[in-house]
N, C-alpha and C positions, 0 to 999 in steps of 0.2 A: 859431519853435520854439527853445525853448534845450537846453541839455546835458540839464537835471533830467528833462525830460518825455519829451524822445527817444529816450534810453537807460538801460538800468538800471545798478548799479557796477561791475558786469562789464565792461560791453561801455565804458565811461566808463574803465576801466581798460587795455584794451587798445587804446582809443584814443590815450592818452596812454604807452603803452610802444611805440608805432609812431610819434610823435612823437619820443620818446628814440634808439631805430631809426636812425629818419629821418638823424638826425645823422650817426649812425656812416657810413652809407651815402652821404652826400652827400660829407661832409671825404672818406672815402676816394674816392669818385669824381672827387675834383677842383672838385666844383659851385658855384661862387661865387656864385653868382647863386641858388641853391637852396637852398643857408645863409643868404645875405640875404634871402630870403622864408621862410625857418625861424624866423629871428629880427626880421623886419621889426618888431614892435611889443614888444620882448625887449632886455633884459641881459642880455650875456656875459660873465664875468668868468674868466680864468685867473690863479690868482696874484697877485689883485688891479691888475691891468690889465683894465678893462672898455672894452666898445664897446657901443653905444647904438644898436639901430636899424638897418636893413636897410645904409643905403651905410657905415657904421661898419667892420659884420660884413662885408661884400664887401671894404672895404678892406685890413683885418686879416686875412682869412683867403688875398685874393691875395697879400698878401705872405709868409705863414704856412707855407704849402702847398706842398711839394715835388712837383715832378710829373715824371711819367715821361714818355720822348718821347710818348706817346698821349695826353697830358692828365691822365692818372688819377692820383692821388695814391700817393707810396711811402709810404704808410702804411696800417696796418689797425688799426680802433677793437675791442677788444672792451669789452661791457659786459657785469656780472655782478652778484650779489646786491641784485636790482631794488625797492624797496620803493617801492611808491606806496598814498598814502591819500586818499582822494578826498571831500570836500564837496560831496553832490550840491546839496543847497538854496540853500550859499553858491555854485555853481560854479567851486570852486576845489580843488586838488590840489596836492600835494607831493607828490616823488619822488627816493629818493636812491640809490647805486649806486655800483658800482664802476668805473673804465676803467682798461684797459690801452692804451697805444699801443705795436704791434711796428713797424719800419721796416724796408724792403727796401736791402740796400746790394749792389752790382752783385755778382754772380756769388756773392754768398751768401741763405739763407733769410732769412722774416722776423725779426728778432731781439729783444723787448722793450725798447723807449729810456725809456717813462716808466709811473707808473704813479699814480692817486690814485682821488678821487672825486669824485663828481657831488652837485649838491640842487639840484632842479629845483621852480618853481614853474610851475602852470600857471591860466591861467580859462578859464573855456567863453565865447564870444563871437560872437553870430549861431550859436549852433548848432553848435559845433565846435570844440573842445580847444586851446589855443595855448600858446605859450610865454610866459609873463610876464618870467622871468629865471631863466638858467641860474650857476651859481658854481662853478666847478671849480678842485680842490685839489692842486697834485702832492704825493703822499707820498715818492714814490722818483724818481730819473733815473739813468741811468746816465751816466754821467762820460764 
């Protein structure tokens, strides 16, 4: 059963914004191994430095990833003005957006370090939504 017939745009669209989600929630948990199965068969690109592939993305993001003693990541993703379009026939999607990343510095609040955007491409595969290739842009850093 594939994407087309399983579900209708709706429910194909909030598949692929719980995909997007996903991210935020994993980088800030610390999850190496759950970003490399996010992007197992996926381009990441930041600022044109791309990784290829689940042990790429596990490589890049263990060294990436600032963690607090608990494992968890000092960082929190937001994402905002979410726009996906989706091709149910072709089983494919596009999806572009905003992120913020705030970061924890000891004994103060989260504070905004960078900010751009996302364009995410997605295909339906065995029946379920995937990452094709992500390309993420910084517009702003703080210094």
């Amino acid at each position: 059963m594939n994407c087309r017939t399983r579900t209708t745009s709706s429910s194909s669209e909030r598949a692929i914004e719980n995909l997007i989600s996903s991210y935020a929630f994993l980088n800030d948990d610390g999850d190496v191994r759950g970003l490399g199965e996010l992007f197992a068969d996926a381009a990441f690109s930041l600022d044109g430095r791309t990784a290829q592939g689940r042990e790429e993305i596990e490589a890049i993001a263990g060294t990436v990833i600032e963690k607090n003693p608990d494992g968890t990541s000092r960082t929190s993703h937001t994402i905002s003005n979410l726009i996906i379009e989706v091709d149910e026939h072709a089983g494919t999607a596009e999806a572009r957006s905003y992120w913020t990343l705030m970061q924890s510095v000891p004994g103060l609040p989260l504070v905004p370090i960078r900010h751009g955007r996302y364009h995410d491409r997605f295909e339906c595969r065995d029946g379920a939504w995937r990452f094709v290739a992500r390309t993420a842009t910084t517009r702003w850093a703080a210094d």
